[in-house]
C-alpha positions as CSV (number, residue, x, y, z in Angstrom):
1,X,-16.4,-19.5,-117.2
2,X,-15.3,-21.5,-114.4
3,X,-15.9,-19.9,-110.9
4,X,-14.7,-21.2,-108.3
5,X,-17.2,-20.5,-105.3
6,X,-15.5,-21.4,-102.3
7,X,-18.0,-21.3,-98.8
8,X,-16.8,-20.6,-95.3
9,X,-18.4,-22.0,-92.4
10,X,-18.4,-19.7,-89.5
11,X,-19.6,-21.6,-86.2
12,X,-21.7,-19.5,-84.2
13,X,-19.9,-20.4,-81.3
14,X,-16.2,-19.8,-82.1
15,X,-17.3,-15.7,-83.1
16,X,-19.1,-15.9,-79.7
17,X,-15.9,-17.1,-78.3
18,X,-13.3,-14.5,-79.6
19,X,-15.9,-11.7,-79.5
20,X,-15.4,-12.2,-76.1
21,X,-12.1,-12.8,-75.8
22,X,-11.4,-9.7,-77.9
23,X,-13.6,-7.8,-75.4
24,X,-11.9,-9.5,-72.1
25,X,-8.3,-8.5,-74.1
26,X,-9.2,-4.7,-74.5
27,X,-10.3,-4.7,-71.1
28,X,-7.0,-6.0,-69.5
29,X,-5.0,-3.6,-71.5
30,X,-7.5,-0.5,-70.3
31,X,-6.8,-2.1,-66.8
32,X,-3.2,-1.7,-67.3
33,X,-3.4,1.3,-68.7
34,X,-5.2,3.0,-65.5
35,X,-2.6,1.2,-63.0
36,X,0.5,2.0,-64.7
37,X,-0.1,5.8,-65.3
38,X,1.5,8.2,-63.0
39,X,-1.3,9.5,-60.5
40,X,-1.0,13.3,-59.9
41,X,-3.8,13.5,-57.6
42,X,-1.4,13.4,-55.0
43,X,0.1,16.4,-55.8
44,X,-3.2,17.9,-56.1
45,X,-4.3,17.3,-53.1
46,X,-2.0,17.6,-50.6
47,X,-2.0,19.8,-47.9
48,X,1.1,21.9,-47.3
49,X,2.3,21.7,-43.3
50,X,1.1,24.2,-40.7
51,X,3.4,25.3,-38.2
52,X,3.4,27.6,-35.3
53,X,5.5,30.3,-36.3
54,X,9.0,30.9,-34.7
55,X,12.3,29.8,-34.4
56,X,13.1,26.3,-34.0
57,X,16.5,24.2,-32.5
58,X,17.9,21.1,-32.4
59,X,21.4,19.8,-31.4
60,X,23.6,17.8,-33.3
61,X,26.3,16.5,-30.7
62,X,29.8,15.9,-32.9
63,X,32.7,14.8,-30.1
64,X,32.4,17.4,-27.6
65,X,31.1,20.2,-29.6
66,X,26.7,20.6,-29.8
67,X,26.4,22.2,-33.0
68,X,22.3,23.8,-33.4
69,X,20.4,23.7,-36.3
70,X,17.9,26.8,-36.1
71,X,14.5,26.4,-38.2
72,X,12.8,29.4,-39.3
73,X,9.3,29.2,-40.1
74,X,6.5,31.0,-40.2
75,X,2.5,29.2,-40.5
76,X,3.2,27.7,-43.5
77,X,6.4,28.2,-45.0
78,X,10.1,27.0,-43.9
79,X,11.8,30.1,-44.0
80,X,15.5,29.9,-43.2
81,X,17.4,27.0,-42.2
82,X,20.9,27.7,-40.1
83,X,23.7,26.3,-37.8
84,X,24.2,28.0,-34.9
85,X,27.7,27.8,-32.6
86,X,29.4,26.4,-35.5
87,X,33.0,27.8,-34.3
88,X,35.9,27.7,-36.7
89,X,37.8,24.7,-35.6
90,X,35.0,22.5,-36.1
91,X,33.9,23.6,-39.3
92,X,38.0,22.9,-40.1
93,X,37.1,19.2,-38.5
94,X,34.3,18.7,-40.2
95,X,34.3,20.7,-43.4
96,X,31.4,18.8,-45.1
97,X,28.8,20.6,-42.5
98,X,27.8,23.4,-44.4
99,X,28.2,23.1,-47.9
100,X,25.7,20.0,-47.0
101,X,23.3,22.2,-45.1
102,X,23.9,24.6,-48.1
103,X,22.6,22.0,-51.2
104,X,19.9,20.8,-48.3
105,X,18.4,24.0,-47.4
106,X,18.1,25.0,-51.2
107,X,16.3,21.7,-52.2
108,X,14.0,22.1,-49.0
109,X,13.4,25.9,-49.7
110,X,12.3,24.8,-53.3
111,X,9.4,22.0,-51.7
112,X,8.9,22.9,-48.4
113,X,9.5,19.4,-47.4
114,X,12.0,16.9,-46.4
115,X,10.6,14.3,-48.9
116,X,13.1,13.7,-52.2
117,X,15.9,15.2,-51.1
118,X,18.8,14.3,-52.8
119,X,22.5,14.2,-51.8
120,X,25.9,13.0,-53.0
121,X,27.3,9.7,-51.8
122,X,30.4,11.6,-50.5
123,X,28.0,13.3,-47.8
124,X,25.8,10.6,-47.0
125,X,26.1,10.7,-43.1
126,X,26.8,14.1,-43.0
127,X,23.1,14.7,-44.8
128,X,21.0,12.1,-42.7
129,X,22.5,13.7,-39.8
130,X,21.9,17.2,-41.0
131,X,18.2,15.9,-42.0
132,X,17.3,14.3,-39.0
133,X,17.8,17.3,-37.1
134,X,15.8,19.2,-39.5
135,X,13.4,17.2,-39.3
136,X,13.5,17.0,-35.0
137,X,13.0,21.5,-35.2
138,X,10.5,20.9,-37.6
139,X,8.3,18.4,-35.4
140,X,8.6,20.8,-32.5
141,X,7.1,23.5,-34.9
142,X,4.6,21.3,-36.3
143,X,0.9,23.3,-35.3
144,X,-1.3,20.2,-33.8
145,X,-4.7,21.0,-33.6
146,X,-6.7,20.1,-30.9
C-alpha cells in the first residue's frame, strides 16, 4: 500500500491577504449595488405644489394675434388647462396649437407637473412654447409663504 501523502503549505500571510481582499471585493460590489439602484425616496417625499386658487393667464404672442393660455387651479391641484381667443383663422394657421395643448394637458393632469412631459418631434416648438406659458400662469399661481 503505497500512499501518497502530499502536504500543502498555507502561508499565514497570503490567507490574511485574500481574506481581505475577498472582504474589500464584497464590499465594492455592496457599494455598487446601493449607488446603482433606483432611489424612490424622491417620490416619497415630495411635496405636491400649493397654489392660490383661481384662474391663471399668460399670452402667447403668434404674428399679430395674443393667443391666452388660462390655468385653472385650485390649492393643490391643476384643474383645467385652456386657450383662450383662439379665433378660427389662426387655429387654420397654426393647426398644431391644440391638439399639442390637448396630449399636454392630459400628461400634466395625470402628474400635476410640468416635469417628464413628453412630446412628438413634429411639435417640438409648438410644445416648448405651449409649456413655457404653462409654466409662466402657473408661477403667478404659485402660493409663497411668507
Amino acid at each position: 500500500m503505497s500512499s501518497k501523502t502530499k502536504i500543502v503549505v498555507l502561508h499565514l500571510k497570503e490567507v490574511i491577504y485574500t481574506a481581505i481582499f475577498a472582504v474589500l471585493g464584497i464590499l465594492l460590489i455592496i457599494l455598487l449595488i446601493f449607488m446603482f439602484l433606483p432611489d424612490n425616496k424622491e417620490k416619497a417625499t415630495k411635496e405636491t405644489m400649493k397654489y392660490t386658487a383661481g384662474v391663471y393667464t399668460s399670452s402667447i404672442q403668434l404674428n399679430d394675434n395674443a393667443i391666452d393660455v388660462e390655468v385653472v387651479v385650485d390649492e393643490s391641484h391643476i384643474n383645467s388647462i385652456t386657450l383662450v381667443n383662439l379665433d378660427e383663422s389662426t387655429a387654420a394657421m397654426y393647426p398644431l396649437m391644440q391638439p399639442t395643448l390637448d396630449n399636454i394637458t392630459q400628461q400634466v393632469y395625470e402628474k400635476q407637473s410640468l416635469e417628464d412631459i413628453s412630446y412628438g418631434d413634429d411639435s417640438q416648438y409648438t410644445s416648448m412654447v405651449l409649456l413655457n406659458a404653462i409654466q409662466s400662469a402657473l408661477d403667478k399661481a404659485a402660493y409663497i409663504e411668507e
